[in-house]
C-alpha positions as CSV (number, residue, x, y, z in Angstrom):
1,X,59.5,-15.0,20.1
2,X,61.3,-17.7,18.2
3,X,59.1,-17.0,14.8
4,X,60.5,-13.5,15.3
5,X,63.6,-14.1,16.0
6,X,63.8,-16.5,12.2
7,X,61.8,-13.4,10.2
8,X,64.7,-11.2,11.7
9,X,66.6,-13.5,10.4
10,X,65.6,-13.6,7.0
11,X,65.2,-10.2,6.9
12,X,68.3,-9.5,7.8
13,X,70.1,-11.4,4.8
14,X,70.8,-14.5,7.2
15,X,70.1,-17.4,4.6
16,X,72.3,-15.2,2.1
17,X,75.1,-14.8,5.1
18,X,75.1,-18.5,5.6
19,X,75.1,-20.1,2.9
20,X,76.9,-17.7,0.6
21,X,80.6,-19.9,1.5
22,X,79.7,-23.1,1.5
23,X,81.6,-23.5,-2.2
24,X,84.7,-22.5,-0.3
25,X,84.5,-24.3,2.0
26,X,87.3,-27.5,1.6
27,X,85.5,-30.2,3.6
28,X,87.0,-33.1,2.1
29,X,90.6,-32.0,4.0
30,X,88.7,-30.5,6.6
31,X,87.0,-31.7,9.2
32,X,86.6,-28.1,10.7
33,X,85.0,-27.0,7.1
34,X,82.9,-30.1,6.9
35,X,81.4,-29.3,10.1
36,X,80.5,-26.1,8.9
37,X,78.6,-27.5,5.6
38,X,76.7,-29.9,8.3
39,X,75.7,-26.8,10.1
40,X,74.4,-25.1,7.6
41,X,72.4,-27.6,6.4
42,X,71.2,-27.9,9.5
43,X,69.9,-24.6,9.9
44,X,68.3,-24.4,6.8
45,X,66.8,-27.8,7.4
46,X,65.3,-26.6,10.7
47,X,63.8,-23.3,9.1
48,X,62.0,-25.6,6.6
49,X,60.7,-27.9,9.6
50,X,59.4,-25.0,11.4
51,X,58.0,-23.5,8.7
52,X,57.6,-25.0,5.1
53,X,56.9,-21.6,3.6
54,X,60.6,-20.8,4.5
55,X,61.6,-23.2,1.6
56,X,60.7,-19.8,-0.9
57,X,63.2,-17.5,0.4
58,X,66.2,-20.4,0.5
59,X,65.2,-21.8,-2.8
60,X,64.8,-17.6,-4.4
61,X,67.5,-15.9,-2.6
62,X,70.6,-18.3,-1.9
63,X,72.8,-20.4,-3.9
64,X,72.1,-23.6,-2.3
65,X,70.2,-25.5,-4.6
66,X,73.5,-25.5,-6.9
67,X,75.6,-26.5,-4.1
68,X,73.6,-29.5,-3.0
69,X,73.4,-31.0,-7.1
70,X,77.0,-30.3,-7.4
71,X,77.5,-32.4,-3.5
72,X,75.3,-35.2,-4.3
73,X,77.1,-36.1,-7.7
74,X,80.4,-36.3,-6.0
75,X,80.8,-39.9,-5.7
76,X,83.0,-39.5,-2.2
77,X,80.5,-40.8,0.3
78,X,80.0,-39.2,3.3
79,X,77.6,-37.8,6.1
80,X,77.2,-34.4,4.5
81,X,76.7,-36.1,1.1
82,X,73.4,-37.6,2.3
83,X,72.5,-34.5,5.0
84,X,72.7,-32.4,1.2
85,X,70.4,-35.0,-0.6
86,X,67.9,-35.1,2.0
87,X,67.9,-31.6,2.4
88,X,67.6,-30.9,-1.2
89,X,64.6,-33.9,-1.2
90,X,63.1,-31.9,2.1
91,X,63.1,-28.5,-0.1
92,X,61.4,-30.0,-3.4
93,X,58.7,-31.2,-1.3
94,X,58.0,-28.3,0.3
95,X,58.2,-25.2,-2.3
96,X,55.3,-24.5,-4.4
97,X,55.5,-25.3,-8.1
98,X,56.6,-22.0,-9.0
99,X,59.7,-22.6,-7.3
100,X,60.0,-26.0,-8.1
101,X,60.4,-24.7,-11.4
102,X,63.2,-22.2,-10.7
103,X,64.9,-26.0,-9.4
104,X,64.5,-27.6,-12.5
105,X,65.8,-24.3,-14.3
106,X,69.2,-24.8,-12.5
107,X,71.9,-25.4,-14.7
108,X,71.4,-29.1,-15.5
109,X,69.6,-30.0,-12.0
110,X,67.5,-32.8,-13.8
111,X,70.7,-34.5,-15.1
112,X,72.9,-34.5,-12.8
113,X,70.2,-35.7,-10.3
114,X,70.3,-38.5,-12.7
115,X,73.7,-38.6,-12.8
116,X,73.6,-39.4,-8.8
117,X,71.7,-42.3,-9.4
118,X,73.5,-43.5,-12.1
119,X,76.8,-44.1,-9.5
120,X,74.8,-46.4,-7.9
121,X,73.0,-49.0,-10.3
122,X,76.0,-51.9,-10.0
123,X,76.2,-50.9,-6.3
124,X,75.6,-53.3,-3.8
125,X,74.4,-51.5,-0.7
126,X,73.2,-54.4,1.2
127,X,73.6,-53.2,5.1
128,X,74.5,-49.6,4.4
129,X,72.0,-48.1,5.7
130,X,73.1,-44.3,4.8
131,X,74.4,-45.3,1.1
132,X,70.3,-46.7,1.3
133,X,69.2,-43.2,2.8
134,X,71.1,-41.0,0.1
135,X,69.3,-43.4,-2.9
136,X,66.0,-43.2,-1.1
137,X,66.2,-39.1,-1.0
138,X,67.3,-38.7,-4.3
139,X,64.7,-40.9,-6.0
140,X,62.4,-38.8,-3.9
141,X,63.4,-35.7,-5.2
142,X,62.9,-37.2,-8.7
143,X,59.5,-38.1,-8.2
144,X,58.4,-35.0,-6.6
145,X,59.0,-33.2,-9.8
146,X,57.6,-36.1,-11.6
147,X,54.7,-35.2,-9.8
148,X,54.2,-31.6,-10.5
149,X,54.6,-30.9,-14.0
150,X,54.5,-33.0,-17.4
151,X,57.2,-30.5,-18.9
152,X,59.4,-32.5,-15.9
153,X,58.2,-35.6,-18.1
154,X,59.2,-34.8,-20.8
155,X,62.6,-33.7,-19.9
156,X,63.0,-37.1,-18.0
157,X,62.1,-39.2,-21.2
158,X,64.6,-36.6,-23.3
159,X,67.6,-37.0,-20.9
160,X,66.9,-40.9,-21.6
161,X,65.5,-41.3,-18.3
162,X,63.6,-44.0,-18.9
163,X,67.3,-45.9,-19.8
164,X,68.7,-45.1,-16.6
165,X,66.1,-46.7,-14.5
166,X,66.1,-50.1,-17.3
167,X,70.1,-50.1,-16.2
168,X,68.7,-50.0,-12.7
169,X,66.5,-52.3,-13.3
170,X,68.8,-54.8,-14.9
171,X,71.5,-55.0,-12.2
172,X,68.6,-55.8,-9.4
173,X,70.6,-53.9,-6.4
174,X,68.7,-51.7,-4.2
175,X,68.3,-48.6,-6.9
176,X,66.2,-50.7,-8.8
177,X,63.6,-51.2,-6.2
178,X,63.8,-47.4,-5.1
179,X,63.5,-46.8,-9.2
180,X,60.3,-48.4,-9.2
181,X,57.8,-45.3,-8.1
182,X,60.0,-43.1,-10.4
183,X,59.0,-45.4,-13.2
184,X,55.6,-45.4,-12.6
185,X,55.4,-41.7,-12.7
186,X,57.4,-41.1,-15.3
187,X,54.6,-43.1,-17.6
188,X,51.5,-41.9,-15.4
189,X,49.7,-40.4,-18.3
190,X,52.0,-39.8,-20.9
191,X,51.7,-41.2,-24.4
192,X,55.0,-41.0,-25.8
193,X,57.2,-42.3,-22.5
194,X,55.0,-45.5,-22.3
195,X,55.8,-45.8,-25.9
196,X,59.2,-45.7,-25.4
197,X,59.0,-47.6,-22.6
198,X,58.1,-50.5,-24.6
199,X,60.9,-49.2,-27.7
200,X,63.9,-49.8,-25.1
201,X,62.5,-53.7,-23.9
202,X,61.0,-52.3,-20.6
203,X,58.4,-55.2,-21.3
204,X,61.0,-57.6,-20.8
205,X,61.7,-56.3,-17.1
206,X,58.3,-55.2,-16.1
207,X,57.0,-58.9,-15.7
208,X,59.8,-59.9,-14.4
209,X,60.0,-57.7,-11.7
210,X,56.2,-58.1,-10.5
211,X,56.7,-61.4,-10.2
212,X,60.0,-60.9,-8.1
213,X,58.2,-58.7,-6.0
214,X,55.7,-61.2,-5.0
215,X,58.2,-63.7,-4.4
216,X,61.0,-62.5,-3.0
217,X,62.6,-64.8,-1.0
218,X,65.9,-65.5,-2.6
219,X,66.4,-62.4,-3.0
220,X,69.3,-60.4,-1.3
221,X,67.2,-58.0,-0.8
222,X,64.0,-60.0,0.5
223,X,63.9,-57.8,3.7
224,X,63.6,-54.8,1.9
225,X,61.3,-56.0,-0.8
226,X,59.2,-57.1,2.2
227,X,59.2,-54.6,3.6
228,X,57.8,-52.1,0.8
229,X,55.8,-54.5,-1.0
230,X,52.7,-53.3,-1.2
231,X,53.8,-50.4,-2.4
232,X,56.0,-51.4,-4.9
233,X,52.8,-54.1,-6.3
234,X,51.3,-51.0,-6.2
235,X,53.5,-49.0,-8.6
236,X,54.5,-51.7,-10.8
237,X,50.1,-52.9,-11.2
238,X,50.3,-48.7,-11.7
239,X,53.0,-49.4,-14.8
240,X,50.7,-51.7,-16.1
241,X,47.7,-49.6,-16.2
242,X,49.4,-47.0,-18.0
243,X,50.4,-49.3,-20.6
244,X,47.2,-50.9,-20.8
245,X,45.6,-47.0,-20.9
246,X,48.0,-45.3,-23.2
247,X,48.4,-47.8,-25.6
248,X,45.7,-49.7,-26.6
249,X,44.0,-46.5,-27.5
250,X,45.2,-47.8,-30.9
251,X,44.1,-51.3,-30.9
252,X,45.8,-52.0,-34.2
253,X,49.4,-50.0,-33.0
254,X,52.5,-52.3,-33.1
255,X,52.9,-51.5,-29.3
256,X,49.3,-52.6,-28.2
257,X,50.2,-55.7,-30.1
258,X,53.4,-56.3,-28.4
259,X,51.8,-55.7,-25.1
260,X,49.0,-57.7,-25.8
261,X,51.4,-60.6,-26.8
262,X,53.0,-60.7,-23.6
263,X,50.2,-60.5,-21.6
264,X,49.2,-63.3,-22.7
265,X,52.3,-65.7,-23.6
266,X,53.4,-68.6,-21.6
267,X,49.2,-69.8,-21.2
268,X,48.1,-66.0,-19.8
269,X,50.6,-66.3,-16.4
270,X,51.1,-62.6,-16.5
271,X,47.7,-61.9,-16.9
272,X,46.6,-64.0,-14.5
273,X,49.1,-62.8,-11.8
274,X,47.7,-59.0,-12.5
275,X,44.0,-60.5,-11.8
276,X,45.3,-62.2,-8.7
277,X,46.9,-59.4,-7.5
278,X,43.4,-57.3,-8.1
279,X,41.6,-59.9,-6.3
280,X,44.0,-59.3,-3.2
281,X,44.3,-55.8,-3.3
282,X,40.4,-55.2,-3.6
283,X,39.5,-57.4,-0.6
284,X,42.1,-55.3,1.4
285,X,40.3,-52.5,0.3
286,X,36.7,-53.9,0.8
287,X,38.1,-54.5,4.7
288,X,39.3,-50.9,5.1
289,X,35.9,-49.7,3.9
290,X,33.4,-51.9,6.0
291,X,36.1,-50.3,8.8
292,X,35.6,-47.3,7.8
293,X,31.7,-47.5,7.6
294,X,31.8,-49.3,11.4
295,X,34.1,-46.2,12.6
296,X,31.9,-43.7,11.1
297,X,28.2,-45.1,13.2
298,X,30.1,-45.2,16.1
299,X,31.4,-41.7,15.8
300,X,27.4,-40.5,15.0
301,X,26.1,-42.6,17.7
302,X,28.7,-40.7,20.4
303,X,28.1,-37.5,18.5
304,X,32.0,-36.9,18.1
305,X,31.1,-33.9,15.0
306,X,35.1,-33.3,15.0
307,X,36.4,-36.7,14.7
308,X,33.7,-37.6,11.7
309,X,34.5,-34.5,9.9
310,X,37.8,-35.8,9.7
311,X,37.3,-39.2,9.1
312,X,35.3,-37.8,6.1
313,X,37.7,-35.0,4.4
314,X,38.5,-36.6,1.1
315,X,42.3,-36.6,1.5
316,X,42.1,-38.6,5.2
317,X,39.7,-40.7,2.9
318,X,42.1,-41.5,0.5
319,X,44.9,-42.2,2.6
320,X,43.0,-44.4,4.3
321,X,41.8,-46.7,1.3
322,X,46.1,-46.6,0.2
């Protein structure tokens, strides 16, 4: 009753009746108007929880996607401004790539996602947990579309990208850390943006960074760090390999050469920190499979068909291993 109750919905124009006023809508002065923009989002947020196909018909036939850029680059903070970037985070996931690229085809999108970031780079958001949440759902739109096509790539490495998250990088608040991942996608197996990567002094940071990662503890943001630090070895380890991959393809290249210089400088420390960090990561993974193995006999000695088909699809496999 409910799913036809939301196609009737739909059908009916709803999404288009909802949403179509939410420019007019003066919630800054307000608080009646900025209820309303909370609703909405709400609604549309709840279509997309019941049903991710739903993201389609808001993304194709309303105006939303330009409201929520234009309300997550207004620097006033507020509870609407991070209800808009996680719902505009929860709708990148969620459409299909075709529609992902009617997104990026909205005036500017890319940019002034960037722009969002940008507000916060000097920011210290120690203890603000919903500043945190806004960052966190931004960056997660960004590496979505990372994700899906190399064209976003390459618009990323032409809006100087790549400079934006060096800022980040350099002031060490809590974008930087979030900026990480984007990083390491942004270079995932492109040529050129590891190139430039290495043009702009990202060298200079990278190191640094790993090893602040692994030894957090003066930092102000050590809880955090802890917190996501295997992930974040993860992406920066990532950063490396892309270097390593993309540019020592031309062993004689000035930017193999620089790489290989400061892999090895100081007596080999940063090379010898990647090793250590292999050695740890691959007897965490040697643990998870000898699990894995001992999981799988006992499901074939109970004869639990369901539960071993599962264990065994490739993705559970995967997320397993990560």
């Amino acid at each position: 009753e409910m799913i036809s109750l939301i196609e009737s919905f739909i059908a009916s124009n709803g999404l288009e009746l909802v949403t179509q006023n939410l420019h007019r809508l003066n919630e800054f002065d307000s608080s009646e108007d900025a209820q309303g923009v909370y609703n909405t989002l709400a609604i549309l947020d709840s279509l997309v929880e019941i049903d991710s196909s739903h993201s389609v018909a808001i993304v194709t036939r309303t105006n939303i996607v330009s409201f929520l850029v234009k309300r997550i680059t207004n620097k006033q903070h507020d509870a609407n401004k991070v209800y808009a970037s996680e719902v505009l985070s929860i709708l990148t996931q969620h459409a299909p790539n075709e529609v992902k690229q009617l997104i990026v085809a909205d005036d500017g999108f890319l940019d002034k996602v960037m722009q969002s970031i940008a507000h916060y780079r000097k920011m210290d958001i120690v203890g603000k947990t919903e500043e945190q949440e806004f960052v966190e759902n931004v960056f997660l739109t960004l590496n979505t579309l990372l994700t899906a096509f190399v064209e976003i790539q390459d618009l990323f490495l032409k809006l100087e990208g790549l400079e934006l998250l060096l800022r980040c990088w350099q002031f060490q608040e809590y974008v930087a850390f979030c900026g990480i991942t984007t990083m390491n996608l942004a270079l995932l197996h492109h040529p050129k943006a590891c190139q430039h990567f290495v043009d702009i002094g990202g060298l200079k940071y990278l190191f640094a960074y790993l090893t602040l990662i692994g030894k957090p503890s003066h930092h102000k943001y050590k809880k955090v760090i802890g917190q996501k630090q295997e992930s974040l070895e993860d992406s920066m380890v990532s950063i490396v390999s892309s270097l390593c991959l993309q540019l020592c393809m031309d062993p004689m290249s000035d930017y193999n050469k620089r790489l290989v210089v400061k892999l090895v400088e100081n007596n080999y420390e940063k090379l010898i920190y990647v090793c250590t960090l292999f050695v740890k990561y691959d007897s965490i993974l040697r643990k998870a499979e000898s699990e894995m193995v001992r999981v799988k006999e006992q499901l074939e000695a109970q004869g639990e068909d369901e539960e071993l088909e599962e264990l065994l699809d490739p993705d559970n496999l995967y997320l397993e291993v990560t």
